[in-house]
N, CA, C and O of each residue as an XYZ file, in Angstrom:
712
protein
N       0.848     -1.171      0.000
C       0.000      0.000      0.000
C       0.898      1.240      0.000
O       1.744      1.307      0.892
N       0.780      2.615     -1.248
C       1.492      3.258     -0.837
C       1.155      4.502      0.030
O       0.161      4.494      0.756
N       1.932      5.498     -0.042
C       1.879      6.236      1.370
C       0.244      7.029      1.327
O      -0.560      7.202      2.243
N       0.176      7.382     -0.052
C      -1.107      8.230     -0.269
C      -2.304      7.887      0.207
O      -3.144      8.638      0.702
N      -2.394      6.068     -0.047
C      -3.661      5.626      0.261
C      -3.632      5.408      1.655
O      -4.638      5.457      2.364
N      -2.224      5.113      2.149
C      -2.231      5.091      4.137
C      -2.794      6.340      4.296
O      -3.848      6.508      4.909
N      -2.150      7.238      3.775
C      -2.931      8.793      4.604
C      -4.410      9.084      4.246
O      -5.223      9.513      5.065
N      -4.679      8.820      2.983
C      -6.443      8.516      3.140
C      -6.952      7.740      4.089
O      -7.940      8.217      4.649
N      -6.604      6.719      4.442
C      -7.414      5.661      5.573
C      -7.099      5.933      6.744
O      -7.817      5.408      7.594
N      -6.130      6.683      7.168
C      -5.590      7.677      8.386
C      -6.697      8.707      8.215
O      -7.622      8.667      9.027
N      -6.708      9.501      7.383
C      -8.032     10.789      7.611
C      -9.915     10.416      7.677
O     -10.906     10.931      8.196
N      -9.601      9.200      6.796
C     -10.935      8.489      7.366
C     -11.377      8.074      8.703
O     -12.307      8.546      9.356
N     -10.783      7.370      8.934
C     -10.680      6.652     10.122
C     -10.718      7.739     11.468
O     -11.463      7.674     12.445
N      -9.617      8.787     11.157
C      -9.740     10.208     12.309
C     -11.317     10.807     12.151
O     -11.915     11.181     13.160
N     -12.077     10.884     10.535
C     -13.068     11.738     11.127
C     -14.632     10.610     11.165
O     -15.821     10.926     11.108
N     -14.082      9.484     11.262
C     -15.026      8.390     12.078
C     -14.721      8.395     13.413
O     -15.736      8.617     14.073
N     -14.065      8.291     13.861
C     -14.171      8.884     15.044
C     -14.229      9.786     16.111
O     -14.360      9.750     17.335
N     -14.007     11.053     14.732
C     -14.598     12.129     15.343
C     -16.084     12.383     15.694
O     -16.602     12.812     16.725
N     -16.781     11.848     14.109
C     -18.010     11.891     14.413
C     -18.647     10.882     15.213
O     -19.875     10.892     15.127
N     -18.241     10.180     15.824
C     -18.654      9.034     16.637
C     -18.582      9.697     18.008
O     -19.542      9.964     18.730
N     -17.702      9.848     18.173
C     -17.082     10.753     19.528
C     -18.622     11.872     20.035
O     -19.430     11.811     20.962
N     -18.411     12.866     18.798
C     -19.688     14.204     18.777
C     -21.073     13.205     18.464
O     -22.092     13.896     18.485
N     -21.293     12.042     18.237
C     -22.819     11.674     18.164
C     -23.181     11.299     19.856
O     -24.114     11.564     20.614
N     -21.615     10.374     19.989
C     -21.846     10.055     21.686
C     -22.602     11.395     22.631
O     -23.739     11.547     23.078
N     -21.192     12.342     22.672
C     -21.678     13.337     23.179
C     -23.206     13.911     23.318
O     -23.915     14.077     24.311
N     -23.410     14.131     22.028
C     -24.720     14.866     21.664
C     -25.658     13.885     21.998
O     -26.772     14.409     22.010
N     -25.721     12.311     22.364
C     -26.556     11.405     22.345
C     -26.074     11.617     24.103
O     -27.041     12.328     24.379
N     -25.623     11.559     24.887
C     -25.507     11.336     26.839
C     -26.009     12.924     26.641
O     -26.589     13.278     27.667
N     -25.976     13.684     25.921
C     -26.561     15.001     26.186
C     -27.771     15.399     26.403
O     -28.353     16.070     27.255
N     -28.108     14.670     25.153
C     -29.670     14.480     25.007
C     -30.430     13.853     26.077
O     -31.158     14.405     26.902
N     -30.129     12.510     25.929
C     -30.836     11.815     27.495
C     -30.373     11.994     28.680
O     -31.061     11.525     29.587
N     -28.942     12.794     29.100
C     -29.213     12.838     30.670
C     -29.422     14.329     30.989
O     -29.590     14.634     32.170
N     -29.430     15.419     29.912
C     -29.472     16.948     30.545
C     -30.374     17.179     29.592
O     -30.698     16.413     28.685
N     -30.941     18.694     29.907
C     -31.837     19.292     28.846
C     -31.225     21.127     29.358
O     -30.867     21.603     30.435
N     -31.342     21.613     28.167
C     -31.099     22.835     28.174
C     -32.372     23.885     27.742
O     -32.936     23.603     26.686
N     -32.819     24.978     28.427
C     -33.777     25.799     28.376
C     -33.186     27.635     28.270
O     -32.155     28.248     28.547
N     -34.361     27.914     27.781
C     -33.466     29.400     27.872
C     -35.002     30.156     28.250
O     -36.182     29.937     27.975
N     -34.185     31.228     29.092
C     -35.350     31.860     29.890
C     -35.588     32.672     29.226
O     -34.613     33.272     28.773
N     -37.105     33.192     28.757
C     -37.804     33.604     28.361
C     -38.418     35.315     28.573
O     -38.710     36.146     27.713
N     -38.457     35.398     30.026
C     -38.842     36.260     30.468
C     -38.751     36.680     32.279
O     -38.617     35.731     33.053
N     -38.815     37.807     32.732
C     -38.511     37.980     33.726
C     -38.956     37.425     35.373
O     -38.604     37.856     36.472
N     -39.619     36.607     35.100
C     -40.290     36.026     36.355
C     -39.409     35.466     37.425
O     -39.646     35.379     38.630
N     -38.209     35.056     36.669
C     -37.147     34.401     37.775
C     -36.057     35.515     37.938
O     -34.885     35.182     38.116
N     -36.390     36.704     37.887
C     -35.626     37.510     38.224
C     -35.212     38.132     39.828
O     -36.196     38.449     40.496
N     -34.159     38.285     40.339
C     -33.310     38.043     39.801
C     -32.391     37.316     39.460
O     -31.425     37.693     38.796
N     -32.617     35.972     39.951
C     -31.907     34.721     39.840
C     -31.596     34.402     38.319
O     -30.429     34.292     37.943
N     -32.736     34.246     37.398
C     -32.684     33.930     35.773
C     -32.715     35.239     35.591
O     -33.502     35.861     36.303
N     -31.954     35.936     34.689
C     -32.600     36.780     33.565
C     -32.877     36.564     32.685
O     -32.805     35.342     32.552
N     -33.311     37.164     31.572
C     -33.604     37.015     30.229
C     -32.807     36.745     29.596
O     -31.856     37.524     29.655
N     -32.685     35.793     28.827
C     -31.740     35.162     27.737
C     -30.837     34.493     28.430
O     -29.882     34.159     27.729
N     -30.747     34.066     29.881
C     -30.213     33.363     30.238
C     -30.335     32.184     29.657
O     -31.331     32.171     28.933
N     -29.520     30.791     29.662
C     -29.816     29.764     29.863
C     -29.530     28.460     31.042
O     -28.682     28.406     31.933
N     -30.255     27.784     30.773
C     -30.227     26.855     31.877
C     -29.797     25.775     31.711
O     -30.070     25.619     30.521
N     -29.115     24.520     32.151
C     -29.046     23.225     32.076
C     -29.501     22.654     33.289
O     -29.372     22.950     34.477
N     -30.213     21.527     32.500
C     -31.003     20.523     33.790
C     -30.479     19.311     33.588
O     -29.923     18.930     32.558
N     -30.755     18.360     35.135
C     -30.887     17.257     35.010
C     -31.801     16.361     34.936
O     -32.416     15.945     35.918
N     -31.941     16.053     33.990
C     -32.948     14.920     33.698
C     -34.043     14.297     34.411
O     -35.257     14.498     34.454
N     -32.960     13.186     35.152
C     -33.043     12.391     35.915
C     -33.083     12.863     37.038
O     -33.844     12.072     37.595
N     -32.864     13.440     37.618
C     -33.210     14.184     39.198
C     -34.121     13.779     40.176
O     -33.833     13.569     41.354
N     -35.455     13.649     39.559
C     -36.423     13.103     40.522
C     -36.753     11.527     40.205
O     -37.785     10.957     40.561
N     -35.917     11.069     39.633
C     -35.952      9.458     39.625
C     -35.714      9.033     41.389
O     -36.492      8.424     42.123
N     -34.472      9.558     41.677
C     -33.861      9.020     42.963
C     -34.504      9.604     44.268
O     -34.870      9.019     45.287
N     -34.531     10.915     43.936
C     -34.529     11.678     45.095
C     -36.174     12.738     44.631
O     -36.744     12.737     43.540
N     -36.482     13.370     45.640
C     -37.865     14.072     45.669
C     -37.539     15.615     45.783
O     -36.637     15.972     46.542
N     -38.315     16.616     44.981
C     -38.284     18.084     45.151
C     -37.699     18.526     46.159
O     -37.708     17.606     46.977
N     -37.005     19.722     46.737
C     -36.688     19.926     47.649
C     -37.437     21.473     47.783
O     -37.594     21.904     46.641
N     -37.754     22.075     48.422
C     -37.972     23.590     48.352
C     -37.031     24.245     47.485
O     -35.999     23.615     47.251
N     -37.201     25.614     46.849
C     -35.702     25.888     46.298
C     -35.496     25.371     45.442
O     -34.900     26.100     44.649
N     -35.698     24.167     44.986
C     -35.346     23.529     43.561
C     -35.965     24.619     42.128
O     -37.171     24.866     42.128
N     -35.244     25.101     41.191
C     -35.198     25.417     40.530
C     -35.626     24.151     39.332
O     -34.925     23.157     39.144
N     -36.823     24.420     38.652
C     -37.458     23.113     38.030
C     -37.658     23.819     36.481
O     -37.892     24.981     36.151
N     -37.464     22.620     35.724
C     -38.217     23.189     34.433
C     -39.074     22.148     34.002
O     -38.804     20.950     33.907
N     -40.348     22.850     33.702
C     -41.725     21.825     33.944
C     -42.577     22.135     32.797
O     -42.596     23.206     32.191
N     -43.274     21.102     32.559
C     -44.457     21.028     31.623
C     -45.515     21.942     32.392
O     -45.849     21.601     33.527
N     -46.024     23.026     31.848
C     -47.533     23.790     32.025
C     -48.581     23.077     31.526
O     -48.787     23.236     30.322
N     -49.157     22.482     32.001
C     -50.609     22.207     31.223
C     -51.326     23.603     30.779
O     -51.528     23.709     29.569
N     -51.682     24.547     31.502
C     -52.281     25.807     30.965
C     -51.972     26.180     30.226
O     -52.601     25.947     29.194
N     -50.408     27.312     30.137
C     -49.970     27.727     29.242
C     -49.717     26.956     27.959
O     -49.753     27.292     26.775
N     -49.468     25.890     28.534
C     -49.539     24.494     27.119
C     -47.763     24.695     26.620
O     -47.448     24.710     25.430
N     -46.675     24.845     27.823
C     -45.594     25.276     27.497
C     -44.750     24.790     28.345
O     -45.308     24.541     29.414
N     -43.369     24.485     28.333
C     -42.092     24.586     29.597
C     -42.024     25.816     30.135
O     -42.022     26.910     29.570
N     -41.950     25.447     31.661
C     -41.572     26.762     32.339
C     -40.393     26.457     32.768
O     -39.786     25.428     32.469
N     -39.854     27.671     33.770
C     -38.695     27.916     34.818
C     -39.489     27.933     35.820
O     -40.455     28.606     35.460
N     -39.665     27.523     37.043
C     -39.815     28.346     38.334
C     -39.395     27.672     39.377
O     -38.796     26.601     39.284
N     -39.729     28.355     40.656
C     -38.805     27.432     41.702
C     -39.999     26.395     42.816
O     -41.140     26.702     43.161
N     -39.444     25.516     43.054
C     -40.435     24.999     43.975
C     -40.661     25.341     45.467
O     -39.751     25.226     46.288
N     -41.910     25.766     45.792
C     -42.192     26.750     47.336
C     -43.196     25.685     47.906
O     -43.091     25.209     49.037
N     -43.848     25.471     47.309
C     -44.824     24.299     48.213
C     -44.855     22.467     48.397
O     -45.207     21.656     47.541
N     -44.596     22.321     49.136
C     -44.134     20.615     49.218
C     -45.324     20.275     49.366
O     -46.127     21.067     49.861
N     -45.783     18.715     48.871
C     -46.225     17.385     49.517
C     -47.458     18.089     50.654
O     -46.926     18.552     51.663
N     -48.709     18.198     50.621
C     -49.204     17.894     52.225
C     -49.228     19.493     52.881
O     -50.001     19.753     53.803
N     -48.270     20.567     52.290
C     -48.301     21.900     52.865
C     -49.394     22.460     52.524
O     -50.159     21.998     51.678
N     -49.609     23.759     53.303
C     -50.606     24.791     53.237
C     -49.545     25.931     52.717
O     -48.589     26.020     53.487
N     -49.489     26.736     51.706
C     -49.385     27.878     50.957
C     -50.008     28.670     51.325
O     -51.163     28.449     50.960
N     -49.907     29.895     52.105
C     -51.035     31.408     52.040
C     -49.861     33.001     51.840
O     -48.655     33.181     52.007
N     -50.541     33.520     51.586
C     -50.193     34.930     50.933
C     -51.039     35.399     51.945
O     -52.254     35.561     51.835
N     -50.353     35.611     52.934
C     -50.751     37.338     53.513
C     -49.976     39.001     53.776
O     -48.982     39.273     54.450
N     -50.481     39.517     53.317
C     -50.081     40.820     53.855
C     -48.867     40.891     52.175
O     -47.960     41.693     52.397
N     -48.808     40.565     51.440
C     -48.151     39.993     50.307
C     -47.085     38.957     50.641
O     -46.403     38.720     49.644
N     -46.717     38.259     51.721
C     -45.847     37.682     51.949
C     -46.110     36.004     51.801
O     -47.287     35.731     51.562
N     -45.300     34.984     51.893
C     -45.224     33.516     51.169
C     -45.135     33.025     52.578
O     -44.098     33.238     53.208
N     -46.423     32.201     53.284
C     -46.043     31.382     54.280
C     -46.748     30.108     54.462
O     -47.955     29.867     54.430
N     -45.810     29.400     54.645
C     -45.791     27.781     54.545
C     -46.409     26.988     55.990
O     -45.635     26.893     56.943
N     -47.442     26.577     56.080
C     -47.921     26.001     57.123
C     -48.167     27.044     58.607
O     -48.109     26.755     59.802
N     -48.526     28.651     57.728
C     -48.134     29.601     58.955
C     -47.511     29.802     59.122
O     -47.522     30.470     60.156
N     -46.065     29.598     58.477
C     -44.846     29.941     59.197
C     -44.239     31.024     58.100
O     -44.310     30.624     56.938
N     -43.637     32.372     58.297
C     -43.091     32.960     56.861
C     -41.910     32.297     56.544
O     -40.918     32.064     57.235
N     -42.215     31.992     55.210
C     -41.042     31.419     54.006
C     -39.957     32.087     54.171
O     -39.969     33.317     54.115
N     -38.857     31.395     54.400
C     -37.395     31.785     54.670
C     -36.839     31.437     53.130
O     -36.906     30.348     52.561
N     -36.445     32.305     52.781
C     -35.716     31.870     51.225
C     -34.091     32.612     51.404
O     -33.311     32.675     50.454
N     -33.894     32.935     52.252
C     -32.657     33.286     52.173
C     -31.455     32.600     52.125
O     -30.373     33.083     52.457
N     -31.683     31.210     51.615
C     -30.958     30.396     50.905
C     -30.877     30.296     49.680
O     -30.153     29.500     49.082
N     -31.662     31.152     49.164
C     -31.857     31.172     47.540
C     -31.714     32.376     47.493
O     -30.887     32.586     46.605
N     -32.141     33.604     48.074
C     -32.092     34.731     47.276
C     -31.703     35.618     48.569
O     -31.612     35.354     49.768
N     -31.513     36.781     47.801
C     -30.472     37.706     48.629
C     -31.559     38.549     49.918
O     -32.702     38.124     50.088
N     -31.257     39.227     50.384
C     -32.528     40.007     51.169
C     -32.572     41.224     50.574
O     -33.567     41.834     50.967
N     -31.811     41.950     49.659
C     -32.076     42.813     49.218
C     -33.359     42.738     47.734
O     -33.634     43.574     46.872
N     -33.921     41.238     48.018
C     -34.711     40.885     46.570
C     -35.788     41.380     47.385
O     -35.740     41.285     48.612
N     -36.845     41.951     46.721
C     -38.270     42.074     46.952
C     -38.843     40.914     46.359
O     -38.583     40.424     45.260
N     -39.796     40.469     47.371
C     -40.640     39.284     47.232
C     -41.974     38.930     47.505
O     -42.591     37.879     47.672
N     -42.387     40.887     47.493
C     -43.328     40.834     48.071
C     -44.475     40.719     46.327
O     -44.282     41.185     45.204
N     -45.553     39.920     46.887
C     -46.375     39.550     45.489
C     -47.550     39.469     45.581
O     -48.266     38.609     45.068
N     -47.922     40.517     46.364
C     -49.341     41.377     46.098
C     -50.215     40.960     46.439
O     -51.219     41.666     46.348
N     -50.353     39.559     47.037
C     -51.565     38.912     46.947
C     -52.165     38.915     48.702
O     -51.539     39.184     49.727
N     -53.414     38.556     48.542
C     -54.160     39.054     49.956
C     -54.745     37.605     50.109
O     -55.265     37.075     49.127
N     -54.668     36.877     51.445
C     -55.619     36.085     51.733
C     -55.756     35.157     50.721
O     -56.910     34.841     50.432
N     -54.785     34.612     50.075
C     -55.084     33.649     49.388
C     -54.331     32.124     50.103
O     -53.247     32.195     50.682
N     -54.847     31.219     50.000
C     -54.453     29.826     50.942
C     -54.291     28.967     49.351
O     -54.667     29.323     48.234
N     -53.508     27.601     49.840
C     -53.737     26.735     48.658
C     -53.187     25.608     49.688
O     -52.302     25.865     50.504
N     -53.854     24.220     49.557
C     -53.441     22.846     50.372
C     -52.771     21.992     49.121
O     -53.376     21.357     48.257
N     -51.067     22.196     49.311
C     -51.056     21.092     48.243
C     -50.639     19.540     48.001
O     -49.577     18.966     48.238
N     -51.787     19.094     47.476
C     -52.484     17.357     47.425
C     -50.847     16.618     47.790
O     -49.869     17.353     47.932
N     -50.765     15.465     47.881
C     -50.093     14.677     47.812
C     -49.092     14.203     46.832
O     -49.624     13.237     46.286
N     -48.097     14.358     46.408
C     -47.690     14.020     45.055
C     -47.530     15.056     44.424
O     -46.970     14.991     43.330
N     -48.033     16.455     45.003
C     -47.886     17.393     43.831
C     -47.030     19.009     44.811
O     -46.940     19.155     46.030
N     -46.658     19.741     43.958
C     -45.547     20.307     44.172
C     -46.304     22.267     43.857
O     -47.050     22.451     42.896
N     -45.932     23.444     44.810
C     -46.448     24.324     44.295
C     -45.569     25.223     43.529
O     -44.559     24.520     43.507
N     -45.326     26.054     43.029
C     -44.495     26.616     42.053
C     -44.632     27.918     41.781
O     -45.762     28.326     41.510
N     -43.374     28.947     41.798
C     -43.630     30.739     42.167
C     -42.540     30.867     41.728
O     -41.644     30.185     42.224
N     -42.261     31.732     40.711
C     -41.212     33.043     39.713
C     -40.704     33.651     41.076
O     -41.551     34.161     41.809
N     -39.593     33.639     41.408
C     -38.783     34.919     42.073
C     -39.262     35.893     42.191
O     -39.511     36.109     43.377
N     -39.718     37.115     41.177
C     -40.109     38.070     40.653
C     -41.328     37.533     40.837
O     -41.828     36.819     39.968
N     -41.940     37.806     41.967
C     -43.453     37.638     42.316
C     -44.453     38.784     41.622
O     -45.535     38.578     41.072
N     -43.929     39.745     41.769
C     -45.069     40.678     40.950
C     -45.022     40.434     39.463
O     -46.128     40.562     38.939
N     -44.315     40.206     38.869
C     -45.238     39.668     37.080
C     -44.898     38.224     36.830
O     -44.669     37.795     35.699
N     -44.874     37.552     37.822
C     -44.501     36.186     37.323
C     -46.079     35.594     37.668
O     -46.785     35.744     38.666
N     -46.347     34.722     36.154
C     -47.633     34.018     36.380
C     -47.278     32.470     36.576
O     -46.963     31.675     35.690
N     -47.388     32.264     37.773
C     -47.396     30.832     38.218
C     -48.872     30.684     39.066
O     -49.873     31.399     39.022
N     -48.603     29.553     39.793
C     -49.291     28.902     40.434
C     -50.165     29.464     41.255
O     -50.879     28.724     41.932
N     -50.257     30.557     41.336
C     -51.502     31.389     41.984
C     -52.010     31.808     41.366
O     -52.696     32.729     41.810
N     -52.116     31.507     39.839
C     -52.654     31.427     38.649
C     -53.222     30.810     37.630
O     -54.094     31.322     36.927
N     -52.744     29.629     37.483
C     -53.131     28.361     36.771
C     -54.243     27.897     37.264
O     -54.259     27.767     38.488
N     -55.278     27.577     36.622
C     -56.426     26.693     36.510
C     -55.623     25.239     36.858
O     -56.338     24.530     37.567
N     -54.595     24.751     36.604
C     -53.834     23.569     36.884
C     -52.601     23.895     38.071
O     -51.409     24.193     37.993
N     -53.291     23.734     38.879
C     -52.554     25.004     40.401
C     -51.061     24.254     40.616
O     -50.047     24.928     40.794
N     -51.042     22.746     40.577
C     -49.601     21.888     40.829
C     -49.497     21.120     40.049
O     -50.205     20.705     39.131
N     -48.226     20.836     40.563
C     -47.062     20.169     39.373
C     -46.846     19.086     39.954
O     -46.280     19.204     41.041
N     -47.090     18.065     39.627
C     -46.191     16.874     39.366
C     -44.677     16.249     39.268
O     -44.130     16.888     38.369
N     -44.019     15.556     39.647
C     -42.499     15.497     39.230
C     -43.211     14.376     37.757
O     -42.264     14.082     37.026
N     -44.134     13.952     37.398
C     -44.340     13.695     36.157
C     -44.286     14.826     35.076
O     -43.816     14.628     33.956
N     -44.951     16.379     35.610
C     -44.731     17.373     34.613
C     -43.135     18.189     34.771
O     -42.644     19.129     34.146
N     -42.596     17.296     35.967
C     -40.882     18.306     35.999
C     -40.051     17.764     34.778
O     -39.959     16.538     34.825
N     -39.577     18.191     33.967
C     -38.454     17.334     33.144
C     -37.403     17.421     33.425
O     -36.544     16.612     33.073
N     -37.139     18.715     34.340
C     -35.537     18.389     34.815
C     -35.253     19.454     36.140
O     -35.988     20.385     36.470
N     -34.048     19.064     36.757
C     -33.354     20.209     37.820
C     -32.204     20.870     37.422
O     -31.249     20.534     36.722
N     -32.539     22.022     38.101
C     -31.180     23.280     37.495
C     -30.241     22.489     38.032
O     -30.324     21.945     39.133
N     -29.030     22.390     37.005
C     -27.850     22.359     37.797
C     -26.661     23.148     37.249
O     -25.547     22.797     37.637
N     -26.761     24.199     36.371
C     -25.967     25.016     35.985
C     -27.000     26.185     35.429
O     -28.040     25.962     34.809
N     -26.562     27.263     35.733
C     -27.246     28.719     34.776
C     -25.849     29.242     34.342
O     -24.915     29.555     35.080
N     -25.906     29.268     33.055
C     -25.440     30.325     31.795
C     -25.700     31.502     31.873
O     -26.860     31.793     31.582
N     -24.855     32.528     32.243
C     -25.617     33.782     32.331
C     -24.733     34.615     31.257
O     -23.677     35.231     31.402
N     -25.652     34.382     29.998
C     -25.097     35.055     29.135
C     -25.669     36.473     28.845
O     -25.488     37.165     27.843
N     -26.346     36.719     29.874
C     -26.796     38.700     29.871
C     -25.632     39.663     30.660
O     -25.647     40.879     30.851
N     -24.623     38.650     31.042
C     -23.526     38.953     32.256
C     -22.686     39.414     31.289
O     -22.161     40.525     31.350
N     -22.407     38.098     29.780
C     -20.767     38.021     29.109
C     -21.061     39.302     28.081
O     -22.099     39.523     27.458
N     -19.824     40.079     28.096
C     -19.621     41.393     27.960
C     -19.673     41.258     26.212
O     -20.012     42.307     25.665
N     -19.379     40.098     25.290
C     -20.040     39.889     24.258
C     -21.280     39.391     23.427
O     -21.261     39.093     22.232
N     -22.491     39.349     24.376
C     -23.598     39.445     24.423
C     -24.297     40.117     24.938
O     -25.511     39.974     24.793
């Protein structure tokens, strides 16, 4: 064989396995993460706009919602994927008084998620919600224009409607070339 046709079957062979390599990739990509890009300001200021997100998949296979979980979920209403974060567990009582988020009577401590300089106050008066068993309640950061779950005709979520958990944000409204 002379040298010409070795170096053809050398450059073959390199971009078979290049593209093998990038199908792998793009194929463990596909089934274990999903990537979303935020839309609009409701998770502000945590998401901004044009942020993006990567999730994990698989997340609630093993383990169950936690408060704080940052979810991206099937809407039945909107008939769309959202962003939002999870505030109501399993079995809790949800009420809005005075505009404030409190969980079984008790006020919602989020200062594990968000700063205290965030306003969180979200307008709402006297509203209660008990949520069922199995299902999860769901609220935008940005309580004053975020339409979640004190909104929906389909009030909770499911980890059947979650498709995945944040585990990285892209904040490409930050990088100084975007």
């Amino acid at each position: 064989m002379d040298e010409q046709t070795k170096q053809k079957r050398k450059d073959i062979v390199g971009w078979v396995i290049y593209i093998a390599v990038l199908l792998a990739i793009i194929i463990t990509f596909r089934c274990f993460l999903m990537i979303g890009r935020v839309p609009s300001e409701s998770m502000e200021p945590t998401l901004m706009v044009h942020d993006w997100l990567i999730g994990d998949r698989h997340a609630y296979e093993e383990e169950k919602p936690q408060r704080g979980d940052i979810v991206m979920f099937y809407q039945k209403d909107e008939n769309e994927t959202m962003v939002k974060r999870v505030i109501g567990l399993p079995g809790e009582t949800v009420s809005f008084v005075g505009g404030k988020v409190y969980i079984n009577g008790e006020p919602l401590d989020e200062s594990a998620y968000l700063d205290d300089t965030v306003e969180t106050d979200c307008g709402e008066e006297d509203k209660t919600f008990t949520v069922p068993e199995g299902a999860y309640f769901m609220l935008g950061d940005n309580r004053e224009i975020s339409l979640d779950a004190r909104y929906w005709k389909h009030t909770y979520i499911t980890t059947d409607d979650m498709k995945s958990k944040e585990i990285l944000i892209i904040p490409f409204h930050r990088l100084p070339w975007f």
